[in-house]
N, C-alpha and C positions, 0 to 999 in steps of 0.2 A: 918208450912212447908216451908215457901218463907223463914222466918228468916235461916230456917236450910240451904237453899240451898245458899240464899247470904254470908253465914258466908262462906260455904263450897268453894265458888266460892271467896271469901277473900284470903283464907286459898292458896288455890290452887296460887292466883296471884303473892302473899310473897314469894315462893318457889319457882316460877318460878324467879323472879328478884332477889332475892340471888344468884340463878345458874348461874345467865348472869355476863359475864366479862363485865366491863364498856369500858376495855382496848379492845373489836373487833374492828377492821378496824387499830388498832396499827402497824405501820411498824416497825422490829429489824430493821432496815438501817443496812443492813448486808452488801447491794450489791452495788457499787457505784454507781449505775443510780437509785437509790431512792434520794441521797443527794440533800438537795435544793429543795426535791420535795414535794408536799402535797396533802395528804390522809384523806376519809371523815372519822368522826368519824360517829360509827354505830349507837350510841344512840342518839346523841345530835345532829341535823341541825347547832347550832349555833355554833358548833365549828370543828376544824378539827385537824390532827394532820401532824407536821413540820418533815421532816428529815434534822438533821444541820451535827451529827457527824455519821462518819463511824463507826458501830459496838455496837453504845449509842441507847435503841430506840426513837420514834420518842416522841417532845414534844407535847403537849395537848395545843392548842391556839383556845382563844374565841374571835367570830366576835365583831366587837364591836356592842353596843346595838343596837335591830332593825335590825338588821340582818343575813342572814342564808347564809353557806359556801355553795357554788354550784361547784363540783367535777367538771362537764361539760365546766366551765368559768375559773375553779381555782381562783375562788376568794367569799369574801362577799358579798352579792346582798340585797336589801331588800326583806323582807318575802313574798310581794305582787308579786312578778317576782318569788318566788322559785319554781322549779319544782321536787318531789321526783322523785330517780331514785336509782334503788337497788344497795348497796354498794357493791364495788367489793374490794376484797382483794390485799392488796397492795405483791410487790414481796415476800417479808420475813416478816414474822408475829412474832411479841414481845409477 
């Protein structure tokens, strides 16, 4: 019975992370007060995403090693200072 329930609880986590866009917390940089500005990504601490061009969405950039982008600072910190803090949507969503 554990075998049935852990497969079943497998089974279930697979479909949930298919579901999920990797792309949440992505800005379209639709609106020119996103340009230049940067947004956390939802799945990943150690990276965030960049708005460079108007209307282009935003790029995907990783902290370098050892450490986690902090929204609150607008920058990379080390993991030993990171504090989670729920993602907020940036203005225009890609």
């Amino acid at each position: 019975m554990k075998i049935v329930v852990a497969l079943f609880a497998t089974v279930l986590a697979i479909i949930f992370v298919a579901g999920v866009s990797a792309d949440a917390g992505r800005s379209a940089c639709k609106d020119e007060s996103e340009i230049g500005k940067t947004f956390t990504h939802h799945f990943d601490a150690a990276k965030y995403w960049l708005c460079e061009t108007l209307g282009t969405p935003a790029t995907e950039v990783d902290c370098p090693s050892g450490l986690a982008y902090m929204h609150l600072l607008k920058e990379c910190i080390p993991w030993a200072s990171y504090i989670w803090k729920k993602p907020e949507m940036p203005p225009t969503v890609a």
